[in-house]
N, C-alpha and C positions, 0 to 999 in steps of 0.2 A: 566364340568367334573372335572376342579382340584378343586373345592369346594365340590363337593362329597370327592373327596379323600382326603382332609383336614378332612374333616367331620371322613372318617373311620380312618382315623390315630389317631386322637384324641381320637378315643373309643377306642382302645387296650391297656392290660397294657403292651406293649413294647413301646407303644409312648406317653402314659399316664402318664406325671411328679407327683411322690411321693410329696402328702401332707401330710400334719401334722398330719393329722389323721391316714395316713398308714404308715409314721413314727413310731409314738408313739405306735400303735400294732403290727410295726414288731419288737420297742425295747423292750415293753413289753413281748413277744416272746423267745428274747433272753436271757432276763433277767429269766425267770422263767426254758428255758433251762438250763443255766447257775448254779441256785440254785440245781437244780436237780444233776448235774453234780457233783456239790462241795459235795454232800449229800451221792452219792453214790462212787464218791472218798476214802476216808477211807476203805469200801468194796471192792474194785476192786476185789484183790487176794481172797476173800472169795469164797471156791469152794460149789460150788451147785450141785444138780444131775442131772445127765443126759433123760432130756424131750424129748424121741423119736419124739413126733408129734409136737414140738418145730421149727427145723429147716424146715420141709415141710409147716404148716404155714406162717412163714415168707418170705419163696423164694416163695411160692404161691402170699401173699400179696405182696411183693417186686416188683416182675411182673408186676403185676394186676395195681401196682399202675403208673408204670413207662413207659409200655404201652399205656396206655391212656393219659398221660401226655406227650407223644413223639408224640401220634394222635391228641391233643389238640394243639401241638406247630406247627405240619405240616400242620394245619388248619389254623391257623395265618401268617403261611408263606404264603399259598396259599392267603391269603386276601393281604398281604402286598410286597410281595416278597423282604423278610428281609433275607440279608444272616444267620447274627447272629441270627435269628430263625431258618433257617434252619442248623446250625452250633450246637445251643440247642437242638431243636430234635432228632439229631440226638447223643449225648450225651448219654439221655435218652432212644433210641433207644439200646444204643451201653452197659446201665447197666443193662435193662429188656433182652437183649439177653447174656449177658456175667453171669447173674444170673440163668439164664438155664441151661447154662452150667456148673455154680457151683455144681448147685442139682446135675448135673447128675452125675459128678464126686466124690462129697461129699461122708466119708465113713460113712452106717451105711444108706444113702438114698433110695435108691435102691437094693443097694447091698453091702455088710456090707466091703467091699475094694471099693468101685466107682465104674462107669461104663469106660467105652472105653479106658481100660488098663490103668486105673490112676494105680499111684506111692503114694507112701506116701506123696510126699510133693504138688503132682500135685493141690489140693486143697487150699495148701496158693499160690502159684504161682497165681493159680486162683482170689485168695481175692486181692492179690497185683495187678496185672494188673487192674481187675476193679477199686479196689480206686486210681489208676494213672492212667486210663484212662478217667473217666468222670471230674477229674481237670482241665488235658490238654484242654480238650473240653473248660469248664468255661471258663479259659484264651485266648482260640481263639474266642468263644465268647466277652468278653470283648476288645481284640485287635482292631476287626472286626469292634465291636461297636463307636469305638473313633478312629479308623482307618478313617473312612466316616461318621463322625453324619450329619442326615439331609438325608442321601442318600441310605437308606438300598436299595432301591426299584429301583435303575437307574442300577444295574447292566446289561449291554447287555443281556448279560445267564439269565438272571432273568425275562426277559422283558413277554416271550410268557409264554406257560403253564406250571402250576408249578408240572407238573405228571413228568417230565424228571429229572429235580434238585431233586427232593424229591426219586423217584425210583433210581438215582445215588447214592444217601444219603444213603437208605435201604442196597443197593448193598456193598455199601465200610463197610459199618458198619460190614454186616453178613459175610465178608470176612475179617475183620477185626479178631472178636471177632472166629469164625474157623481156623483162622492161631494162634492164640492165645493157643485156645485148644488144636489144634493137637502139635504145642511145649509144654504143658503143660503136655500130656497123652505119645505121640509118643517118646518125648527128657527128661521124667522124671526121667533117671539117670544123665542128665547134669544140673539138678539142683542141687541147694546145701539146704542142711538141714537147712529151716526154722522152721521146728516143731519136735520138740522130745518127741513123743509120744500126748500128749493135753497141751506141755508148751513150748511156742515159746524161739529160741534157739538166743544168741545173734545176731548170722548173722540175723533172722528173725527181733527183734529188730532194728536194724540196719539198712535194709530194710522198714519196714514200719515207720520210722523216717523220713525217705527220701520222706515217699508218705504223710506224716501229713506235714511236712515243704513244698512236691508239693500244697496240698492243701491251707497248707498258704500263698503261692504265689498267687492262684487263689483269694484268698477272697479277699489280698490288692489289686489284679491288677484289681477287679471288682468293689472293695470300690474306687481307683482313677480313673477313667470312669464316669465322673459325666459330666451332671447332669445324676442324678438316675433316670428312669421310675417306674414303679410299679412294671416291673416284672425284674428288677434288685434288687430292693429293698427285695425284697423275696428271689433272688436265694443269696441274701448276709445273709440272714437267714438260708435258706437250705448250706450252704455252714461252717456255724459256726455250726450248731448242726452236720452235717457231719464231722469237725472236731471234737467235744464231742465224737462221737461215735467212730472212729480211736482213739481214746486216750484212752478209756473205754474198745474197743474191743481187742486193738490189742497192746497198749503200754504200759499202767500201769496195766493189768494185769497179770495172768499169762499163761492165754492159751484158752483151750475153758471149755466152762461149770465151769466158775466162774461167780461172779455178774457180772462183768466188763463186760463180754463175752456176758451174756444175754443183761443188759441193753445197751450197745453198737448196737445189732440189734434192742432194741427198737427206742434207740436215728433215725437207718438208715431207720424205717419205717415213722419216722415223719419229717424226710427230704425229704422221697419220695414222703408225704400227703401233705404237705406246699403247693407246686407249684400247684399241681394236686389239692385241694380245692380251690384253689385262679381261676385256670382255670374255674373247673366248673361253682363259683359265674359267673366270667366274663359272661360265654353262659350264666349261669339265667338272667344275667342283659342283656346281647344283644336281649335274646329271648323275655323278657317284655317289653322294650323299641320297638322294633319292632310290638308288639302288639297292644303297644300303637298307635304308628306310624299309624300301617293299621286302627285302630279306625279313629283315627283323620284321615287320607285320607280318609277313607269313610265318615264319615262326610262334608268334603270337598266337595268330590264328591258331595253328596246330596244336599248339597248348593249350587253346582254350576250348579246341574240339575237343581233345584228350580229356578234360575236364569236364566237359558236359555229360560226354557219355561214361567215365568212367569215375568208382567209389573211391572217397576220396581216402578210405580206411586202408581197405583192401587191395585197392587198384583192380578190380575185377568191374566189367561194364557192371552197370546202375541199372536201376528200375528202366530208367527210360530207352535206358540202349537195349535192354532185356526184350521190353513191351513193342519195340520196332522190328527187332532179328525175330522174336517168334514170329509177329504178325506176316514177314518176308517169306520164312521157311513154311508156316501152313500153307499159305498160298501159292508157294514151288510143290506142296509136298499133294497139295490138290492137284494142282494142273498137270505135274507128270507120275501121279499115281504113285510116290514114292514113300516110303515109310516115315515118322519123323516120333523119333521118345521127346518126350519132356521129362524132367526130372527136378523134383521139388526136395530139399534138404533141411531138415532141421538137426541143431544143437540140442541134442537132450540136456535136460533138465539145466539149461543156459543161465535160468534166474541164480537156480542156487552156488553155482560158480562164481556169479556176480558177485552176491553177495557176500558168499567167502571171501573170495582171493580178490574181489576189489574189482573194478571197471576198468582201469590201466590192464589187469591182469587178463581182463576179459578181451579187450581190446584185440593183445598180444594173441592170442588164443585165435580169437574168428581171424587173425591176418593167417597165421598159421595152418588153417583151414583151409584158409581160400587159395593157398598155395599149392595144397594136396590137390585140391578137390580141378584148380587150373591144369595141374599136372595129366588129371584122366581125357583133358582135350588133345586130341592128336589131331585131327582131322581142320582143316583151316576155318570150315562153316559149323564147327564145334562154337561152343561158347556155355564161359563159365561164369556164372553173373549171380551179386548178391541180391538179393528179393527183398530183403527189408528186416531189419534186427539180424537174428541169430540164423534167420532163413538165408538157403541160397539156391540157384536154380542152375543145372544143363538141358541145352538144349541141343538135341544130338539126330542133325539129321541122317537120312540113308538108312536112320538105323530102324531095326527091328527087332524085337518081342526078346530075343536070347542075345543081343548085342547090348539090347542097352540094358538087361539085368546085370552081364557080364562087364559093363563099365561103373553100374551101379556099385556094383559089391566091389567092385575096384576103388570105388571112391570112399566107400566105407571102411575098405578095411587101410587104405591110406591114412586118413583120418585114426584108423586104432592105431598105425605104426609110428605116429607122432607123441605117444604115450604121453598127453599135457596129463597130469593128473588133477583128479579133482576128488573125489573122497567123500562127497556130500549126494553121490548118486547109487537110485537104485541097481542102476543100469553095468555099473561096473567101476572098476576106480580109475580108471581113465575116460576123458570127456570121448566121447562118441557121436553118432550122428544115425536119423531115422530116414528112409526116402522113399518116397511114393515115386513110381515110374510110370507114365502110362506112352502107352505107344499106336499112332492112328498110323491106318494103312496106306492111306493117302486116296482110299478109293470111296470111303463113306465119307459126307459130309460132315465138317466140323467148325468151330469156331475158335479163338485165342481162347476166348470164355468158358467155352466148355474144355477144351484142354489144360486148361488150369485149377478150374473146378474140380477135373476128373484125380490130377495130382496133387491135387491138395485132401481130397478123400482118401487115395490111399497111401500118402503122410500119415495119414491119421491114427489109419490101419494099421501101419507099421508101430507107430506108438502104442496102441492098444495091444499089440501083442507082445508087449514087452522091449519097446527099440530096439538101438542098435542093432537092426534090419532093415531089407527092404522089402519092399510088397509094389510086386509090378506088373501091371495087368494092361489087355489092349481096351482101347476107346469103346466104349459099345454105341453103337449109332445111336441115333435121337432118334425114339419114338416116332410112330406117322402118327399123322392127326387125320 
C-alpha cells in the first residue's frame, strides 16, 4: 500500500517537482504576458465603446472556467487528501461563485441598475472583495503548504471520506461569498464612492492598491514555499498575469470601458485558463497512462494464463489444463453420445537416455517429442499435453476406435521420423514411444478416472509387448453391482 501511494503522489502536479522544461514554459508565459502588458500600457486610459455582449461573455467564460478548475482540484483532494488542495479549490470555488454575483449586480446586465437592490457602487464593492478574496486563499494555500511539506494527507479530518471536507468547503464558501453580497446590495449606502460614474475615484484607487500589493504578497509568499510542484509553479503564473490585469483593469486606467478595462478582463480570462488547461492535460495524461496500464495488465494476464496452463518445457498444456479439457470432453462426450479416445504416451526406456546423453540432452529430446506428437492435433478441441516426466497425453474427441488408432500410430511413427538416437535401448536405436488408446462411446457411463486408468493399462500392454506400439482398445462399461 504505501508504494502505491508513493506512486499516486508522484503523478500529480501538486507533488510533482517543476522541471526545467515547465520552468522554461511557465517563464516563457510570463515573459510574453509581460510584453503584452508593457504594449498596452501607454493605452490604458484610451476610452473605447461600450460592448453590450462583452461583459456577459466574460462572466459566462470566467465561470465556466473556474468551475471546473475548482472540480478538478476537489478531485485531487479527494486522491490525495491535501489540505492546500482543498484550500485552492476552494479559492476557485469562492471566484466562480462571487462572479455570479457580479453579473447579477452589474449595471446594464440584467437590468440596466443590477439586480437585488444594487447601489451604484455595489458592483466595485463586488470586484474588490473578489480580487482580495482569492489572494488570501493563495497565501493560505501557500502557508499550509510549508506549514506541513511531506504531510498534506495525515490530517486526522482528512483521514476518512473526502465528501465532508469538500461539502464543508462548498458550504463556507457559498456563505461566504452571500454575506458578501447582501453587505454589498443590503449596506450599499455605507459604502463609500469608488466609482464616479465609469472613472474610479481616488478612495477607489486607493482601495484596489491595497488588493494589487494583497496580491503581491500572495505571489512572494507562494514564490518562497519551495521547493515548487507544478501546480505551484503555474499558480505563480496565474498569479503574475492576475496582477497585469488588476493594473490594467483597475489602476492605471481610468474606469470601465477603456483599453485598460477590456484588456484587463482578458489578462483575468487567461489566469483563469492557465491552471484549468494544465488540469485538463494532467486527466489526458492520467487517462492514457492508465490505458496503457490496463493494456500491459492484460497482457500480463494473458501470459500468466499462458503460464498456468501450459509446460514450461514443452510448451504443451500441463497437468492441470490436461485434467480440465478431459473432465470438459467426457462430459460433451456423455451428454451428446459422441465418441471421445484418450491416449496416454510414453518415452521407452527414457531413464537410460538420461543417463547416457545427459538430462540437457533429454530435455531437448521430450521438446522434440512434444512437437511431433502436437503436430497429429488437427482438430481445434484436439489437445496435446504433457502428463508428467517422459509421459504425455492426447485427447481426441469425435473420435473413434479406428480414428484414434490411426492418429495413434501417426504419432508414433512421427516420433520414429525424428530419428533422436539413443543406443542404450532394447526397443531400437532410435528413441520411440509406447501408447495406450482407449476410446468410450459416449453412451456407457464413465469417469475421468476410469478413462485414464483404462490408458494407462493399455500403456502398459503396449510396453509388455515389446514398445514402440500401440494397444488400443474401447472402454468397457463398469460392472453393475
Amino acid at each position: 500500500m504505501h508504494g502505491d501511494t508513493a506512486q499516486v503522489w508522484r503523478g500529480h502536479l501538486s507533488t510533482q517537482a517543476a522541471g526545467p522544461r515547465e520552468r522554461r514554459a511557465a517563464l516563457a508565459t510570463v515573459i510574453v504576458s509581460t510584453l503584452v502588458f508593457l504594449t498596452a500600457l501607454p493605452f490604458a486610459r484610451t476610452p473605447l465603446a461600450q460592448v453590450p455582449a462583452f461583459v456577459p461573455i466574460y462572466v459566462a467564460s470566467l465561470v465556466i472556467f473556474d468551475l471546473i478548475t475548482a472540480v478538478l482540484l476537489f478531485g485531487q483532494f479527494n486522491a490525495l487528501r491535501s489540505l492546500g488542495l482543498l484550500i485552492l479549490a476552494g479559492g476557485y470555488l469562492f471566484t466562480a461563485a462571487i462572479t455570479v454575483a457580479y453579473a447579477l449586480i452589474f449595471p446594464g446586465f440584467f437590468s440596466p441598475t443590477g439586480l437585488l437592490g444594487s447601489g451604484p457602487q455595489t458592483s466595485s464593492a463586488m470586484y474588490m472583495a473578489w480580487h482580495a478574496g482569492f489572494p488570501l486563499l493563495v497565501i493560505a494555500y501557500a502557508r499550509i503548504k510549508a506549514a506541513r511539506p511531506g504531510r498534506h494527507a495525515n490530517g486526522h479530518w482528512l483521514r476518512g471520506r473526502a465528501r465532508l471536507p469538500i461539502l464543508v468547503t462548498i458550504a463556507a464558501v457559498l456563505a461566504v461569498v452571500t454575506a458578501v453580497t447582501a453587505f454589498a446590495t443590503l449596506g450599499h449606502g455605507l459604502l463609500p464612492e469608488f466609482l464616479h460614474g465609469h472613472r474610479t475615484t481616488p478612495t477607489g484607487h486607493a482601495v484596489l492598491t491595497g488588493i494589487w500589493l494583497l496580491s503581491l504578497l500572495a505571489l512572494a509568499t507562494l514564490w518562497r514555499r519551495r521547493p515548487h510542484s507544478v501546480l505551484d509553479l503555474w499558480l505563480l503564473v496565474v498569479m503574475c498575469v492576475w496582477l497585469f490585469d488588476l493594473a490594467l483593469a483597475a489602476l492605471l486606467n481610468t474606469g470601465r470601458y477603456d483599453l485598460g478595462w477590456y484588456v484587463g478582463r482578458l489578462y483575468g480570462l487567461l489566469a483563469a485558463g492557465f491552471l484549468l488547461i494544465l488540469l485538463i492535460s494532467e486527466n489526458s495524461r492520467h487517462y492514457a497512462r492508465l490505458v496503457r496500464m490496463s493494456a500491459e495488465l492484460s497482457e500480463a494476464n494473458a501470459e500468466l494464463w499462458q503460464l498456468s496452463v501450459h509446460d514450461g518445457l514443452t510448451g504443451l498444456a500441463n497437468r492441470r489444463a490436461f485434467d480440465r479439457h478431459l473432465a470438459e470432453q467426457v462430459a460433451i462426450s456423455l451428454r451428446h453420445q459422441r465418441p471421445l479416445a484418450l491416449a496416454l504416451a510414453d518415452v521407452d526406456h527414457f531413464k537410460a537416455y538420461n543417463d547416457h546423453h545427459g538430462h540437457p540432452a533429454g530435455d531437448a529430446a521430450l521438446t522434440r517429442i512434444a512437437g511431433a506428437l502436437l503436430g497429429c492435433c488437427q482438430r481445434p478441441a484436439d489437445m496435446a499435453a504433457r502428463y508428467g516426466g517422459e509421459e504425455f497425453a492426447l485427447v481426441l474427441p469425435d473420435t473413434a476406435r479406428d480414428g484414434a488408432r490411426h492418429i495413434a500410430e501417426g504419432a508414433r511413427a512421427a516420433v520414429g521420423r525424428l530419428r533422436i538416437p539413443h543406443g542404450h535401448a532394447p526397443a531400437g536405436a532410435h528413441v520411440s514411444i509406447s501408447v495406450g488408446v482407449v476410446v468410450m462411446d459416449g453412451r456407457s457411463p464413465c469417469s475421468v478416472e476410469q478413462s485414464i486408468a483404462a490408458a494407462d493399462a493399455l500403456l502398459y500392454q503396449a510396453k509388455h509387448a515389446g514398445r514402440d506400439r500401440v494397444a488400443c482398445e474401447p472402454l468397457s462399461p463398469a460392472p453393475a453391482r
